[in-house]
C-alpha positions as CSV (number, residue, x, y, z in Angstrom):
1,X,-5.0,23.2,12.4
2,X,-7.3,23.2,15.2
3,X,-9.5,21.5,17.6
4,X,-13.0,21.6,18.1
5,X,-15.8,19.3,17.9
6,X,-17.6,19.1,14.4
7,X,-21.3,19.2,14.9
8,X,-23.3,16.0,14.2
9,X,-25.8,18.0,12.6
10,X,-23.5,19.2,9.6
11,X,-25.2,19.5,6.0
12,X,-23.8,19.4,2.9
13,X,-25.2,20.9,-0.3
14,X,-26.4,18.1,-2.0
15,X,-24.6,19.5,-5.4
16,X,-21.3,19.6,-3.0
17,X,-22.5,15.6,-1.9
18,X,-22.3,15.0,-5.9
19,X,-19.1,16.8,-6.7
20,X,-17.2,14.9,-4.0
21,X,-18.7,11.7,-4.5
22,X,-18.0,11.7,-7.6
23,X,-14.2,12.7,-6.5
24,X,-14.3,9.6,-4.1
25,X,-15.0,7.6,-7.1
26,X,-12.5,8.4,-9.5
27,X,-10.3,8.6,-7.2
28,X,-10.5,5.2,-5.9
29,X,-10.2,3.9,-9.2
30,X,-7.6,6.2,-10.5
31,X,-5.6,4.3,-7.1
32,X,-7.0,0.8,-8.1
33,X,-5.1,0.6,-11.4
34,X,-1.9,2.5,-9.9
35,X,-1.7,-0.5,-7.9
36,X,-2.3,-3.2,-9.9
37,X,0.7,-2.5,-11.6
38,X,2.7,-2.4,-8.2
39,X,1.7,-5.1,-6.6
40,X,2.1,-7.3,-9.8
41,X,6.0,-7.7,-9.3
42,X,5.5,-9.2,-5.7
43,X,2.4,-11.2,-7.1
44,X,5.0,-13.0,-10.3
45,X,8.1,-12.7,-8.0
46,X,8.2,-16.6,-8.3
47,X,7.5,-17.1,-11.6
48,X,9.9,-14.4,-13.4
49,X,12.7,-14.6,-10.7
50,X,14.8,-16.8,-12.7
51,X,14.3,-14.3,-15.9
52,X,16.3,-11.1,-15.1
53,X,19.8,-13.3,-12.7
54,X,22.0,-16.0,-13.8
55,X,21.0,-19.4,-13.6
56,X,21.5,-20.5,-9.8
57,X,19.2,-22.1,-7.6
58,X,15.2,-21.1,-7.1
59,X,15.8,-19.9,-4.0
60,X,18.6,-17.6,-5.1
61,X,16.7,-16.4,-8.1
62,X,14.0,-15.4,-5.2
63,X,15.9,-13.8,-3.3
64,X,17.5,-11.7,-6.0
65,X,13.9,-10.9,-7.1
66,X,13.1,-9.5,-3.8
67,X,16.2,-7.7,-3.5
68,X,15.0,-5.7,-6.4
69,X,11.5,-5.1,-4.9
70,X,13.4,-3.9,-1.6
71,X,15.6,-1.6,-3.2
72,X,12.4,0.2,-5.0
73,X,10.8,1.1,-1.6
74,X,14.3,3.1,-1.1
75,X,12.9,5.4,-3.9
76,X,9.6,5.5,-1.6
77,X,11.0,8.5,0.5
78,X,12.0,10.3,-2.2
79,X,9.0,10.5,-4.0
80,X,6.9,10.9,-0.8
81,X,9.0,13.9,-0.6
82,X,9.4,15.4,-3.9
83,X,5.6,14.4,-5.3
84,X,4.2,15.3,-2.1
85,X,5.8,18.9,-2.5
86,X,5.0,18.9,-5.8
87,X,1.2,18.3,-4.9
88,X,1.1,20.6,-2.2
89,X,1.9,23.2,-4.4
90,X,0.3,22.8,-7.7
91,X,-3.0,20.7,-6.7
92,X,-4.2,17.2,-6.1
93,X,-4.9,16.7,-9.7
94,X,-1.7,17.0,-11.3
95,X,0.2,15.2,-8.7
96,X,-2.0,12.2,-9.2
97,X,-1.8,12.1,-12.5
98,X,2.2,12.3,-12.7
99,X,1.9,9.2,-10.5
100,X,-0.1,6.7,-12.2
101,X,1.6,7.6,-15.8
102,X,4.7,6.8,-14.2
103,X,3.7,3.7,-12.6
104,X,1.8,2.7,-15.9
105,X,5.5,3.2,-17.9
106,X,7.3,1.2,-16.1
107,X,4.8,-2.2,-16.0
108,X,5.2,-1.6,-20.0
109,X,8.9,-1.3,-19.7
110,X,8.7,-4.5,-17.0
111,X,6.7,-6.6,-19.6
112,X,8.9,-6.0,-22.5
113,X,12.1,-6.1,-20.9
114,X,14.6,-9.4,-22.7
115,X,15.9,-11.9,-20.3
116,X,19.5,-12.0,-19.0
117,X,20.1,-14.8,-21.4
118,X,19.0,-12.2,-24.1
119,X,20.8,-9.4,-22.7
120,X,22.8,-10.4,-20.1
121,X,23.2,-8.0,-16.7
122,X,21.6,-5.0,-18.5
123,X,18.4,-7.4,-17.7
124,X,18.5,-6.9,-13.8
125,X,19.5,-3.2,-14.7
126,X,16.3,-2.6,-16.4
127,X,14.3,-4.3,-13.6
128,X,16.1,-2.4,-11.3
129,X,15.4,0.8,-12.6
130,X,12.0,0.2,-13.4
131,X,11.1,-1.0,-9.7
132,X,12.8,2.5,-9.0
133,X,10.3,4.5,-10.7
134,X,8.0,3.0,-9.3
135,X,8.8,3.1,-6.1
136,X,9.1,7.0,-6.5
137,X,5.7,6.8,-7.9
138,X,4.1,5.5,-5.2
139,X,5.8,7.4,-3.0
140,X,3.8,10.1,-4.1
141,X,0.4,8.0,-4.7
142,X,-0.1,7.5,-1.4
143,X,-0.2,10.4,0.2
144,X,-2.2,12.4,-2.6
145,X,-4.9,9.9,-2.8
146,X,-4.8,10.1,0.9
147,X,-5.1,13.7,0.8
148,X,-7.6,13.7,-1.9
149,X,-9.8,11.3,-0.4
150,X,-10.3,12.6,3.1
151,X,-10.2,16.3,2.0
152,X,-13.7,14.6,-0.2
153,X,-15.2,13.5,2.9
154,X,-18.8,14.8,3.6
155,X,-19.6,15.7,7.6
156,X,-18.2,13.4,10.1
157,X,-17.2,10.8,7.6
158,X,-13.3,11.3,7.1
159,X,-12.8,7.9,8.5
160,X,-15.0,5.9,5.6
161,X,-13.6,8.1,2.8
162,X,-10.2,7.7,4.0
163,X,-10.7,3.6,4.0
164,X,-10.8,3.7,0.4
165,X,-7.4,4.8,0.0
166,X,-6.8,0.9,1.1
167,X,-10.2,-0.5,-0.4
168,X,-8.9,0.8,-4.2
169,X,-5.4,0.0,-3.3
170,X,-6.1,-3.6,-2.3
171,X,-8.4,-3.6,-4.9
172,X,-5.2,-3.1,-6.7
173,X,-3.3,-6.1,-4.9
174,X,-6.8,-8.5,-5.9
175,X,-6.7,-7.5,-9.2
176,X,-3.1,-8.7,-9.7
177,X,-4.0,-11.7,-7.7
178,X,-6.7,-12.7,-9.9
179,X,-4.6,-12.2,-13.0
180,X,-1.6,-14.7,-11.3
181,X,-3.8,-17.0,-10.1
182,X,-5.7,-17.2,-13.7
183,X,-2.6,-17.6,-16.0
184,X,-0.8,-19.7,-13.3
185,X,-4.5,-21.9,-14.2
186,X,-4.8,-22.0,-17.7
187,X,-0.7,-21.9,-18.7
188,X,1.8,-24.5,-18.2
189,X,4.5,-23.5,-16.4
190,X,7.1,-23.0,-19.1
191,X,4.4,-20.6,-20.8
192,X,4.0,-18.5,-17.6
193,X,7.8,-18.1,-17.1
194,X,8.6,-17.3,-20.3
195,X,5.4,-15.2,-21.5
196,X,2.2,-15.6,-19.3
197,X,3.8,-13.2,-16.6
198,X,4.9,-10.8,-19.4
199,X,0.9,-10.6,-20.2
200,X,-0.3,-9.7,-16.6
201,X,2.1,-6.5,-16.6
202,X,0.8,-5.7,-20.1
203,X,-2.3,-5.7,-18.7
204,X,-1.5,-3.8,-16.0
205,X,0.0,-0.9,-18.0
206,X,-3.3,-0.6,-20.3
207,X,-5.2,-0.6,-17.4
208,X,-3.5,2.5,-16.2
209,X,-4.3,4.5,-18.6
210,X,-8.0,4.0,-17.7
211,X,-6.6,5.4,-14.6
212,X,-4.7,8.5,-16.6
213,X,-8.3,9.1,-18.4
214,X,-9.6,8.8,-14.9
215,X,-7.4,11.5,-13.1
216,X,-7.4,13.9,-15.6
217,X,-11.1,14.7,-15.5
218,X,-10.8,15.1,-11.4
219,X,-11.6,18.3,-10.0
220,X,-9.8,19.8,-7.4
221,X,-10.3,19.7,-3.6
222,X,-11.7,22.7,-1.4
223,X,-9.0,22.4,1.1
224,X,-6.9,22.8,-1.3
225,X,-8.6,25.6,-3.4
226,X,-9.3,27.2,-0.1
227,X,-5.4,27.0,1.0
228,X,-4.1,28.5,-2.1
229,X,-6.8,31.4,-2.0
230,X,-5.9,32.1,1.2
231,X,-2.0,32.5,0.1
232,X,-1.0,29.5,2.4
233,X,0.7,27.5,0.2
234,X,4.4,26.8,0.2
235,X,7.0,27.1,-1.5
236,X,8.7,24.7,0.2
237,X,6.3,22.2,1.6
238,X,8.9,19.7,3.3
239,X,10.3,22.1,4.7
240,X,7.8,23.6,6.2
241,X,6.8,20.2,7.6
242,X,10.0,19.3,8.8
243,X,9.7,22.7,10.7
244,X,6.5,23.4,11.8
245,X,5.8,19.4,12.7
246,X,8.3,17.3,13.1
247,X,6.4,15.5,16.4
248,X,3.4,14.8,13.4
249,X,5.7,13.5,10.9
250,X,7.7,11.4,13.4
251,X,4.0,10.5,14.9
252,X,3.4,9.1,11.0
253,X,6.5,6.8,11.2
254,X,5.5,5.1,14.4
255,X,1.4,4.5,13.2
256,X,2.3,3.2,10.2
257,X,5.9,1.2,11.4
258,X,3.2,-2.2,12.1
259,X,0.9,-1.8,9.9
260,X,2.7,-1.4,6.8
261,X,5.0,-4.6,8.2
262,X,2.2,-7.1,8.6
263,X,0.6,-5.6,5.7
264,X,2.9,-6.7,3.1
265,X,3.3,-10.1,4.4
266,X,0.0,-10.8,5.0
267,X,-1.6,-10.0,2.0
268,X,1.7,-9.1,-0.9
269,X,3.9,-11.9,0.1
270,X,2.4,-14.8,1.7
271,X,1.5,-17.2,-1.2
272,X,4.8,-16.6,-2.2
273,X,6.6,-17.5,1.6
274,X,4.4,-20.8,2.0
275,X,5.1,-21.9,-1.6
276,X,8.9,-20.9,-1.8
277,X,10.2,-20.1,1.5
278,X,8.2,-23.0,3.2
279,X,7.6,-25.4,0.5
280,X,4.0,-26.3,2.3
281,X,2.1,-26.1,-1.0
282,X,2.0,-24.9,-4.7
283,X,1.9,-21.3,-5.4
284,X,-1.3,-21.9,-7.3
285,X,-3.3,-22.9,-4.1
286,X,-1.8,-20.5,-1.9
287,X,-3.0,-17.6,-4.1
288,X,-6.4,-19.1,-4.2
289,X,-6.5,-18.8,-0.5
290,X,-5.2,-15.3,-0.3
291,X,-7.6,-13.9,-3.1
292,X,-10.5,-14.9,-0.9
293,X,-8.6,-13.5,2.3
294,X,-8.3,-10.5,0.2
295,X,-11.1,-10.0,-1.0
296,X,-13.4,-10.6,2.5
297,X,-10.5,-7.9,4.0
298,X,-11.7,-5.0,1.3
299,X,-15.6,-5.4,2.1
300,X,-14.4,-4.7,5.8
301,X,-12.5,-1.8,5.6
302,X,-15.3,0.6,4.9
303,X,-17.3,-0.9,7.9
304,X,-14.0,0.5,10.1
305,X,-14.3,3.4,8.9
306,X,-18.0,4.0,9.5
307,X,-17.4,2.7,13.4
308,X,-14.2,4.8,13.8
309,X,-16.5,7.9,12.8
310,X,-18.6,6.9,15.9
311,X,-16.0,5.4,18.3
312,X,-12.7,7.3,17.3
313,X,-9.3,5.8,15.8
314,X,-7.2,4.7,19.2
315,X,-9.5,1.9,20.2
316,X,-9.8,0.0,16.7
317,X,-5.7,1.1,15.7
318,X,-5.3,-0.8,19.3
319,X,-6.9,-3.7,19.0
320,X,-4.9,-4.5,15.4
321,X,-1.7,-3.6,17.2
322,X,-2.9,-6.4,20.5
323,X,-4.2,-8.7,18.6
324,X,-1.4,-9.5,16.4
325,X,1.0,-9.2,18.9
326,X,-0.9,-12.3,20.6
327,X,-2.3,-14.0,17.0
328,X,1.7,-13.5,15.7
329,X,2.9,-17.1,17.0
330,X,0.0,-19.2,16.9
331,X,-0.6,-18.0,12.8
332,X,3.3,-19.3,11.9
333,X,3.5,-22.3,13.9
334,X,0.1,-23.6,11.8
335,X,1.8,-22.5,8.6
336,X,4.7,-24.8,8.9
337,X,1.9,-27.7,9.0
338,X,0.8,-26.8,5.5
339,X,-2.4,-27.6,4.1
340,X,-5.2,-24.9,2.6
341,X,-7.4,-24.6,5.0
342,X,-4.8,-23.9,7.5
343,X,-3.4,-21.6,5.2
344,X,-7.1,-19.6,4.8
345,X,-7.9,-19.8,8.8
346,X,-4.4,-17.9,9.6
347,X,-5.3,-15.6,6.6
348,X,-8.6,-14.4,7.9
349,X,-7.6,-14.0,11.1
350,X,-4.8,-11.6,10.6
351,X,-6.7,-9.9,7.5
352,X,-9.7,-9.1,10.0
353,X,-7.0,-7.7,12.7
354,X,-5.2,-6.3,10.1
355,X,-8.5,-4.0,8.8
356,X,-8.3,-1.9,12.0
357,X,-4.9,-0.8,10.9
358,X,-5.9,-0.2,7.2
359,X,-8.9,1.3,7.6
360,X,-8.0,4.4,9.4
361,X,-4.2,4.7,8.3
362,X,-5.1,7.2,5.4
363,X,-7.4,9.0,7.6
364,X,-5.1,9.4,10.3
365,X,-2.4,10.9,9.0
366,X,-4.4,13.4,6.9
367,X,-5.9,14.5,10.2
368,X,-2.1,15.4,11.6
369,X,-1.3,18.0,9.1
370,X,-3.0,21.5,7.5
371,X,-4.1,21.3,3.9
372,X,-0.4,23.3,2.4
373,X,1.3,20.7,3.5
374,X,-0.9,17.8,3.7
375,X,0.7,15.4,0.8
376,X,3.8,15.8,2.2
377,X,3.7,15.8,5.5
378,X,1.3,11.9,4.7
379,X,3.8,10.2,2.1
380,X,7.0,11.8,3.3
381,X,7.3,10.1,6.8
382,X,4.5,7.1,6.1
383,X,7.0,6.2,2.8
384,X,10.2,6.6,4.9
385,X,8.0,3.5,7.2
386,X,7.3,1.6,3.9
387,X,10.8,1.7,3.1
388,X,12.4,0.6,6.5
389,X,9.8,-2.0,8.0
390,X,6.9,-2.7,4.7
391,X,9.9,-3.2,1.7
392,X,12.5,-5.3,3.5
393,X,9.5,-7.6,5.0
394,X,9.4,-10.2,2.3
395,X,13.1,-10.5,2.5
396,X,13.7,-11.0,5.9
397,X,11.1,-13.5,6.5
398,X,11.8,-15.3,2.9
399,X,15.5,-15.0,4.6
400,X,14.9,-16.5,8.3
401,X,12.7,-19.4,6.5
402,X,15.4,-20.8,4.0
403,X,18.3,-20.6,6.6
404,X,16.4,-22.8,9.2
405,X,14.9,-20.4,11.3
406,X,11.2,-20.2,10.4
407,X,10.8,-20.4,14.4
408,X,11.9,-16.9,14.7
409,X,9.5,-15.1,11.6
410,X,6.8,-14.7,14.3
411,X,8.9,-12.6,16.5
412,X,9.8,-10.3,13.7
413,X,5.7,-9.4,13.3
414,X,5.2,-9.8,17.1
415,X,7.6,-7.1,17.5
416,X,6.6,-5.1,15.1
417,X,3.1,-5.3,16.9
418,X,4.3,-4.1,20.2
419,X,6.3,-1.5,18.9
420,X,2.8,-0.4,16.9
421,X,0.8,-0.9,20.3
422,X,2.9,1.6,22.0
423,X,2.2,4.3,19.8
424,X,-1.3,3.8,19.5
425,X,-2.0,4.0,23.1
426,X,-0.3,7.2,23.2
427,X,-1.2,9.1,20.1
428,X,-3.9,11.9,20.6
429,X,-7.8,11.0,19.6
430,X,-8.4,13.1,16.4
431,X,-12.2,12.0,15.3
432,X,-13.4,15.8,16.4
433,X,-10.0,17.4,14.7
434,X,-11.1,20.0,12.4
435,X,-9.2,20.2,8.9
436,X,-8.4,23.8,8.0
């Protein structure tokens, strides 16, 4: 990989503009469904928590629940490592569609999986090993879709066509919203806990194989293409990484350390903290709140990336990291007051901080590695971060709140935010960094 300045002027073939458009698409969608089904089990985490343990209090049955979604980040790493390698080597394509037919499998396996009353503890032992799956599914997903979608970018606009990595992945996360919030509307509660949720991961699972059809009629990349012409790919991708750049990887952990922390409770777990942990409102209005959040945070993202293509990535990946770092107290402090519109306000704010973090993420990290070692070198390190800071989030703060010390849950982001604002500042610029 070097660095030179890309000239403004650059033209592509408009039968190259089609071909990779058309690659941004499916793509994107391929990554829309993948996620649905993931971000379903954080979505229902209320509702079906009492399902799969014995019969103890809410708040146990919660925190079990979230146990379970914790533990199947720990697979994250793994599958960051072994997908990623796996992708390197044999193509975009094929590592993309492992992903989603695993992901798919296991929201089938969720959905039809008896109760513990039926079953007893092989219950949480399914669910376990389900989340586990998955969690080695999108392990991988993220850093081929990454890799994928900036290696589809046209000219000087890597930063847009790496913001739908996190457009069709919340896309993902609104989608599962949507189909909460509708069967929380229309069933009565014992419906939804003992078959409405079922439905939704139903859903999810026919929906990826829309996503399977999707991926398998991808072509591949030219990075790629070019890599493996050129005999540069590896047989041992990791390795290689780990080798050749271990400052890049390590660089990966820190960018993504924030992000991914204020990321999953800001938009996967906060209906779910101000209805259960808090107790401020019913988890029907929360999620009403956070779908519009949600949805107002996806038309942003591509606007970051189209003024990070003019500007760079530090100043916008800096101004997420500052402005949560001061937004951090205020926003929790108004969520202990309750109320929807309080709830909304706090959610917009941190969504629209939030989008200079998610918008360049993808982009960023694909811009640190060469193309034989790409997938790896993105969802390797950036999964090991979902793990440690983006799977134990809900937990913690679902944690401090129902032992008294909702006081302290805006220190946890606050320093996450600091932590994030350090790195930022001292990353290198890589807008004119040329992929090869």
């Amino acid at each position: 990989m070097t660095l030179q300045n890309t000239p403004e002027h650059l033209e592509t073939p408009p039968d190259e503009v089609r071909r990779k458009r058309k690659a941004l698409v499916a793509g994107s969608v391929g990554n829309t469904v993948e996620w649905i089904d993931w971000a379903l089990y954080s979505a229902l985490a209320p509702v079906f928590a009492t399902q799969f343990f014995p019969p103890a209090s809410a708040a146990a049955g919660l925190l079990a629940t979230l146990a379970v979604f914790a533990v199947g980040f720990v697979m994250r790493p793994v599958g960051g490592a072994v997908l990623g390698a796996f992708t390197d080597r044999h193509g975009r394509k094929k590592g993309l569609t492992l992903t989603i037919v695993m992901m798919a499998g296991c929201a089938f396996l969720i959905a039809l999986c008896p109760t513990y009353e039926q079953i007893g503890v092989a219950a949480p032992v399914v669910l376990l090993l389900a989340r586990l799956v998955q969690g080695f599914s999108a392990g991988g997903e993220f850093g081929s879709s990454s890799a994928l979608l900036v290696e589809s970018a046209t000219g000087m606009r890597r930063a847009f066509a790496g913001s739908w990595q996190q457009v069709s992945a919340g896309l993902g996360v609104l989608i599962a919203a949507l189909l909460a919030l509708g069967l929380t509307s229309v069933l009565e509660p014992d419906a939804m806990a003992s078959w409405g949720w079922r439905a939704a991961f139903i859903v999810g699972g026919l929906l990826g194989l829309v996503g399977l059809w999707l991926r398998i009629g991808l072509d591949e990349t030219d990075d790629f293409r070019n890599a493996r012409e050129e005999g540069r790919i590896q047989r041992n991708p990791l390795t290689r990484m780990l080798r050749k750049h271990p400052g890049a990887a390590l660089r990966v952990i820190g960018m993504a350390a924030a992000g991914v922390l204020i990321y999953y409770i800001w938009i996967n777990y906060m209906p779910g903290y101000v209805s259960s942990a808090l107790g401020t409102m019913e988890l029907q209005t929360a999620l009403v709140a956070n779908t519009i959040a949600l949805a107002y945070f996806l038309c942003l993202l591509p606007f970051v990336g189209i003024l990070a293509d003019r500007v760079g990535r530090k100043p916008i990946m800096i101004f997420f990291a500052a402005g949560f770092l001061l937004f951090a107290y205020p926003a929790f402090r108004l969520l202990e007051t309750g109320g929807f519109w309080t709830l909304f306000m706090v959610e917009i704010i941190g969504v629209t901080l939030l989008a200079g973090y998610a918008g360049l993420i993808a982009t960023v990290m694909a811009e640190q590695f060469p193309a034989e070692i790409r997938t790896t070198g993105i969802g390797f390190p950036y999964a090991i971060a979902v793990a440690v800071f983006g799977g134990t989030a809900p937990y913690v703060t679902t944690w401090l709140a129902t032992n008294g010390m909702q006081d302290r849950v805006w220190m946890y982001v606050a320093g996450a935010a600091l932590v994030g604002l350090v790195v930022y500042a001292r990353m290198p610029e890589t807008r004119d960094r040329v992929l090869n």
